[in-house]
C-alpha positions as CSV (number, residue, x, y, z in Angstrom):
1,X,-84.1,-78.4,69.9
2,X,-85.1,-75.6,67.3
3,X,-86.7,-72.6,68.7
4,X,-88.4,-69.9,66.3
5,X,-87.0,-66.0,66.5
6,X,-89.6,-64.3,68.4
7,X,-90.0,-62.2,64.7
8,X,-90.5,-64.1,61.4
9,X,-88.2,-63.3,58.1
10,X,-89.4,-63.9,54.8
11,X,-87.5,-65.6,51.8
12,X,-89.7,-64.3,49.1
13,X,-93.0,-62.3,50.0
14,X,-94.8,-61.9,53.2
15,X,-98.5,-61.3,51.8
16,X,-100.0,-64.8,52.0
17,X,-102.7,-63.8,49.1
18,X,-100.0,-64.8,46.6
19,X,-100.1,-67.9,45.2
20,X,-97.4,-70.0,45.2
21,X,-96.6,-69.8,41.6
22,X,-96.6,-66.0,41.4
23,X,-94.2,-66.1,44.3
24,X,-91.4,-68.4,42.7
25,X,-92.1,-66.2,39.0
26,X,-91.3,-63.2,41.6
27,X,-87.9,-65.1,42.6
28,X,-86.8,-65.0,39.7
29,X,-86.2,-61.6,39.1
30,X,-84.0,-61.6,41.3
31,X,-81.5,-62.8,38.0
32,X,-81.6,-59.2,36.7
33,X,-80.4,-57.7,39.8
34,X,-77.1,-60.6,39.5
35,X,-77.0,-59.4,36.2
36,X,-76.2,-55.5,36.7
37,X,-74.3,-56.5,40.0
38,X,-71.8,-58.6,37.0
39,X,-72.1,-55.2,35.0
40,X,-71.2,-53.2,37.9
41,X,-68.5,-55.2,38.7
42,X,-67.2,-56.6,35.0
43,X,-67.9,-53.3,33.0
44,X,-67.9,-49.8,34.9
45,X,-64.9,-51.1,37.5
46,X,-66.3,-51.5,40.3
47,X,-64.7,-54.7,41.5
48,X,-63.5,-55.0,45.0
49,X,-60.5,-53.1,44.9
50,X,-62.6,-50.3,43.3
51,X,-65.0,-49.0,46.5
52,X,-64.5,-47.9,49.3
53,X,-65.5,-50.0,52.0
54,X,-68.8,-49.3,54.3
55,X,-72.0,-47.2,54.0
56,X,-70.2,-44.1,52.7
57,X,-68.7,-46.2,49.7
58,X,-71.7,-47.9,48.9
59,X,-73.4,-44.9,48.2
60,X,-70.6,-43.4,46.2
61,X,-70.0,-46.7,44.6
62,X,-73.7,-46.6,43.4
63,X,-73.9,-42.8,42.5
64,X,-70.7,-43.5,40.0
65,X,-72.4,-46.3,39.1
66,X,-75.8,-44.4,37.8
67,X,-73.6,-41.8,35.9
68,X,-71.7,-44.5,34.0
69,X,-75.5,-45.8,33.3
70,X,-76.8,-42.2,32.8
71,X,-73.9,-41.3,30.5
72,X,-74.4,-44.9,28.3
73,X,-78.3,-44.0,28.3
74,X,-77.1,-41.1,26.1
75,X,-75.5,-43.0,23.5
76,X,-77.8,-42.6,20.5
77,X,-78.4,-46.0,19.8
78,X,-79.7,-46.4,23.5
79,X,-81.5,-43.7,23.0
80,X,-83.4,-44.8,20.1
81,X,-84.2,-48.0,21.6
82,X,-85.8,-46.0,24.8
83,X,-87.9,-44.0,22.5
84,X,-89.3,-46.8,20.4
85,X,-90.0,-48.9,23.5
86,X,-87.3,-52.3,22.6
87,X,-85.1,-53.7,25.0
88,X,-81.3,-51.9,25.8
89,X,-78.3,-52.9,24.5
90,X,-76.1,-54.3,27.5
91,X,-73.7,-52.9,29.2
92,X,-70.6,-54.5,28.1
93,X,-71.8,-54.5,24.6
94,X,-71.8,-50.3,25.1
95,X,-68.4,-50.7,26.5
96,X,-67.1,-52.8,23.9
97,X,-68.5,-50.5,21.4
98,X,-66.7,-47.4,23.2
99,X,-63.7,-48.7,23.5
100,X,-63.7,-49.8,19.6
101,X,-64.5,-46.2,19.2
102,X,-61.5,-44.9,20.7
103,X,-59.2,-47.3,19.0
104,X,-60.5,-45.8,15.8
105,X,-59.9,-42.5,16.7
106,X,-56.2,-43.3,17.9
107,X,-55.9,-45.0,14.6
108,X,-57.5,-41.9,12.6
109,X,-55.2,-40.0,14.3
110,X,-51.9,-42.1,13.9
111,X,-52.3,-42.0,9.9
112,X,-53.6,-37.8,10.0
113,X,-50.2,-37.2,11.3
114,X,-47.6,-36.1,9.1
115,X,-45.0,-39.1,10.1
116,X,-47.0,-41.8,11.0
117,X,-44.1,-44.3,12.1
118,X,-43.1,-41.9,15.2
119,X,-46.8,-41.5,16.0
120,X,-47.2,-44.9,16.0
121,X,-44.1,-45.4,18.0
122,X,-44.9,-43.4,20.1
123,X,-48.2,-44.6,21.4
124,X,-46.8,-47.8,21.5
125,X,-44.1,-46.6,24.2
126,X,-46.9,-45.1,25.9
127,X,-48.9,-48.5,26.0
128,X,-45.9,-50.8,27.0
129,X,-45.7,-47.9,30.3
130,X,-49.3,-48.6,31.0
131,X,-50.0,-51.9,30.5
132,X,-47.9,-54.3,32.5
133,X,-47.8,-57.5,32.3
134,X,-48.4,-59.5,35.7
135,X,-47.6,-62.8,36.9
136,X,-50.8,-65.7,36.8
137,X,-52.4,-66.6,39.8
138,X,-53.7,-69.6,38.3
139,X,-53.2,-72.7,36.5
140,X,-51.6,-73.8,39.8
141,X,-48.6,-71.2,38.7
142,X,-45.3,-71.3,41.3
143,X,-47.2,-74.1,43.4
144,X,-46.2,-77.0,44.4
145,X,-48.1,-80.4,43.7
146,X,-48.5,-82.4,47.1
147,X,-47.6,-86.3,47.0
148,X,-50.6,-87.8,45.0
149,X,-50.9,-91.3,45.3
150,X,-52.2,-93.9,47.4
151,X,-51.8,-93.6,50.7
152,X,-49.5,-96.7,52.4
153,X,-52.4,-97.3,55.2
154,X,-55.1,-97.3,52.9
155,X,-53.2,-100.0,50.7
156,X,-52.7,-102.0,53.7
157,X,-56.1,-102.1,54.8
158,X,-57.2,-103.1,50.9
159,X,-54.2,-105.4,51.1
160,X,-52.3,-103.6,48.6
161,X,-48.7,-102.9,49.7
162,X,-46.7,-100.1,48.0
């Protein structure tokens, strides 16, 4: 038999002067707090090998979080958006163009050098130490397929013998 908890919890709203339309427009806002949770999580590192765990991280977690946001506020495209009232660019967009950034300045500064080939070499050296590559997870990769097939009671019981 169900039994009610002795105090009510709400899905949505718990002042009944809303109508029931306003409530589910309500619910869907809830989208734009996935989406910077996927921003959080996809573009400013914090996955979940990058908080710490409990109360303490969370709140570190989220001041990092809103100086990443702070600093990207500052870009001067963001801030001309802000000032003339349009919509912000995203998050990974900002990223993306960061990081484009920086490869042009690596660039800039491979051909300002005067021997360009040992520059070049160099960084290269310095980006085969970094990035590593790592085994896949996926793709069912150094897994073993069970036996697929019928099974020999179910053919029986069809009258199918294998």
């Amino acid at each position: 038999m169900l039994t009610l908890p002795e105090e009510y919890r709400f899905l949505a709203a718990i002042d009944p002067t809303w109508r029931s339309l306003d409530v589910v427009k309500a619910y869907a806002f809830r989208w734009l707090v996935e989406v910077v949770i996927e921003d959080w999580k996809l573009y400013e590192g914090f996955g979940k090998m990058a908080c710490q765990q409990r109360e303490e991280g969370a709140r570190r977690s989220l001041c990092l979080s809103m100086l990443v946001d702070h600093f990207l506020l500052q870009t001067p495209e963001q801030l001309r958006l802000a000032r003339a009232g349009q919509p912000l660019n995203t998050v990974g967009t900002l990223m993306n163009q960061l990081q484009l950034s920086c490869l042009l300045k690596t660039v800039e500064g491979i051909l300002a050098n005067p021997d360009p080939t040992a520059a070049l070499q160099d960084l290269a050296q310095q980006l085969r130490e970094v990035i590593v590559l790592r085994p896949s997870d996926k793709h069912m990769s150094g897994k073993e397929f069970a036996d697929l097939g019928p099974s020999s009671s179910l053919s029986r019981r069809l009258g199918k013998v294998r």
